[in-house]
Backbone bond lengths (Angstrom), bond angles and torsions (degrees), N, CA, C in turn:
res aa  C-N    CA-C-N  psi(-1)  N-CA   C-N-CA  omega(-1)  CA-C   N-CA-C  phi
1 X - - - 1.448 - - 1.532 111.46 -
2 X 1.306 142.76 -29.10 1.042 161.00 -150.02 1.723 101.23 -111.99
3 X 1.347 116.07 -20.83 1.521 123.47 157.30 1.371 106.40 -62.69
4 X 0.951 123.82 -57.60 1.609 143.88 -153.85 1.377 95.03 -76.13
5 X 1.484 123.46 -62.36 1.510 119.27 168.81 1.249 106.36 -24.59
6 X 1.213 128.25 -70.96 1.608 134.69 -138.60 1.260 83.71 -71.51
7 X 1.512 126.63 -73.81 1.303 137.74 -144.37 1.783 96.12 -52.56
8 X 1.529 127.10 -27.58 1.185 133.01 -160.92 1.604 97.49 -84.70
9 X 1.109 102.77 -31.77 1.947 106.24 -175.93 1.696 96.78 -100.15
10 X 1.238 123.41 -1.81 1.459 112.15 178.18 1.502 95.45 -87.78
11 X 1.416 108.56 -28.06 1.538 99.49 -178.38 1.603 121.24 -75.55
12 X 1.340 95.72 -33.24 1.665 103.62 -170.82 1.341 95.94 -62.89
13 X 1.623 125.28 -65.38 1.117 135.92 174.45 1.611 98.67 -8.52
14 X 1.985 124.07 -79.35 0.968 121.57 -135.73 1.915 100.98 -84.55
15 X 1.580 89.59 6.74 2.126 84.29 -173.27 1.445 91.45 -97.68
16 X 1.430 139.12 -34.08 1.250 135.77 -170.58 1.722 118.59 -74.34
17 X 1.952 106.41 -7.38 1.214 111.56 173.02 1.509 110.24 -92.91
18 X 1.430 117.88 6.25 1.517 131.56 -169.90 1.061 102.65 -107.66
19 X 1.721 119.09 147.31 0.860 146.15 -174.95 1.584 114.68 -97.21
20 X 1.328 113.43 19.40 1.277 125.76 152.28 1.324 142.59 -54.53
21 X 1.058 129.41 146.30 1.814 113.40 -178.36 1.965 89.96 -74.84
22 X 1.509 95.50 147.64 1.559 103.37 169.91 1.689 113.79 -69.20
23 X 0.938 110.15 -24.80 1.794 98.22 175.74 1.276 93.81 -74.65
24 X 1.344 144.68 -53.55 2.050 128.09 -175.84 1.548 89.92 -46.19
25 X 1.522 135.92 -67.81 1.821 126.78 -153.17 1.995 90.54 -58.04
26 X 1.376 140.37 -39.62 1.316 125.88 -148.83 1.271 84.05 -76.49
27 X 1.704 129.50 -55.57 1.222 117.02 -161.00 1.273 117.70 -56.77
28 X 1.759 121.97 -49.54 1.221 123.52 166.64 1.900 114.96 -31.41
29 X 1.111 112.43 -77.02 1.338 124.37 172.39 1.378 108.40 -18.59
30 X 1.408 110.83 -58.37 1.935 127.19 -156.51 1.982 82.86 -86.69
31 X 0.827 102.78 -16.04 2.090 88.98 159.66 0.975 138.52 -77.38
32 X 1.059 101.68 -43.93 1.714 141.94 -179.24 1.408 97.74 -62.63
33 X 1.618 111.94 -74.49 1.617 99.13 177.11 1.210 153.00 -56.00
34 X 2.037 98.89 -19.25 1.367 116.86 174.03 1.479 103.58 -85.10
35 X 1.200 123.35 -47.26 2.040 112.47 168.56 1.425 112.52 -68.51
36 X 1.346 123.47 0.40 1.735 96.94 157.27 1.560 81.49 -107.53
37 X 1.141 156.92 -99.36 1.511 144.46 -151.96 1.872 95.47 -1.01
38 X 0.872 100.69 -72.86 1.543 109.70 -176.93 1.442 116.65 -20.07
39 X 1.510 111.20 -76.82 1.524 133.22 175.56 1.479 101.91 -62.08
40 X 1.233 110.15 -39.83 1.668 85.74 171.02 1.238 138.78 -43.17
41 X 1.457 98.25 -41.17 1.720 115.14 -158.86 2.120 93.08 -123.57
42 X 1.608 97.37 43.77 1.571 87.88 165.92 2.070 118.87 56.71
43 X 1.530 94.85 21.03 1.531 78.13 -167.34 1.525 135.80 72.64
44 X 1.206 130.79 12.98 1.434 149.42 156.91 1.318 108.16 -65.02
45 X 0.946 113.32 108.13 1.508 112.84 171.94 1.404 133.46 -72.03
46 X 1.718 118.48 -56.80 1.333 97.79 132.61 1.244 143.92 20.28
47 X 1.410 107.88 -97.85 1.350 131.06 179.65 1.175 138.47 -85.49
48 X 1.302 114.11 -4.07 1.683 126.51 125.38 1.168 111.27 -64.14
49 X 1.424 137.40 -23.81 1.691 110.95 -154.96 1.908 83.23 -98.22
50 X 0.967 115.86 -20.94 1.919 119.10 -155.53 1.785 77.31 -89.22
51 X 1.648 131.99 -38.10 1.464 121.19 -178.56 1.500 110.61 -64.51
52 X 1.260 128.22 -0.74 1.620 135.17 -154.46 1.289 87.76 -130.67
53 X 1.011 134.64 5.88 1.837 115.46 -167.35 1.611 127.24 45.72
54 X 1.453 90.15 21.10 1.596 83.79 -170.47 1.856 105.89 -115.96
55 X 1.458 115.02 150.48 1.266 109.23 -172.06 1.792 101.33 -82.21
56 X 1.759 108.36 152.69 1.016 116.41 -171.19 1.495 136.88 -52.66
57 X 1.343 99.24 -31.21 1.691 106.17 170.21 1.413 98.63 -60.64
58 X 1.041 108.02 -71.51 1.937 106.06 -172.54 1.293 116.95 -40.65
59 X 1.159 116.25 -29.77 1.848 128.59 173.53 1.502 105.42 -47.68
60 X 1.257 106.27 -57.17 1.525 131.39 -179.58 1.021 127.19 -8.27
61 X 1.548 78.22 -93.68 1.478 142.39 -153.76 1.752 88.89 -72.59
62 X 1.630 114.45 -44.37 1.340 94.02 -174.79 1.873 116.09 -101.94
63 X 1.851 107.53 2.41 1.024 102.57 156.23 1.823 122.40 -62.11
64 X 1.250 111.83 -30.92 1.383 124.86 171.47 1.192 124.65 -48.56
65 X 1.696 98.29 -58.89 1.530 113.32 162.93 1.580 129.11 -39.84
66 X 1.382 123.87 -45.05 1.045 140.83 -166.32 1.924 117.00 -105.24
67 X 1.479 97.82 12.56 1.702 111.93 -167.88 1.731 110.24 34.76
68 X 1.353 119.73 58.70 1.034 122.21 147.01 1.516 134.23 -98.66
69 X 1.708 93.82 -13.34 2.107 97.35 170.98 1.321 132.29 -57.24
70 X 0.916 128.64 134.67 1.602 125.37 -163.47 1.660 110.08 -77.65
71 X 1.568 94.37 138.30 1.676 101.33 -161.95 1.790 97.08 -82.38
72 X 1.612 102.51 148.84 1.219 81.38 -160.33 1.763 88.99 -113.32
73 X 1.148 134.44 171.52 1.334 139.08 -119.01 1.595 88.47 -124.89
């Protein structure tokens, strides 16, 4: 857990040295957490969205946003 800390402030660290607008670093960030939430929990959506505190539509809706939903065959 204390990996994950760092790696979470190694990132902030490197968006707050950018000359980016801060809404591009949140969205980046809010990607990042929903594709590892994801891999954490095998791709369950669910249970990434309940690991994020976030309710499931919104899980979605912003896996969608961010082309992480799985293409379906």
């Amino acid at each position: 857990m204390i990996l994950h800390a760092q790696g979470l402030l190694l990132r902030l660290a490197a968006l707050q040295k950018s000359n980016r607008p801060l809404a591009e670093g949140m969205r980046e960030l809010e990607r990042t957490r929903i594709a590892e939430a994801l891999a954490a929990v095998g791709g369950v959506q669910t249970r990434a969205a309940e690991a994020l505190h976030m309710p499931l539509r919104t899980f979605v809706l912003k896996m969608n946003r961010y082309g992480l939903a799985k293409r379906r065959r």
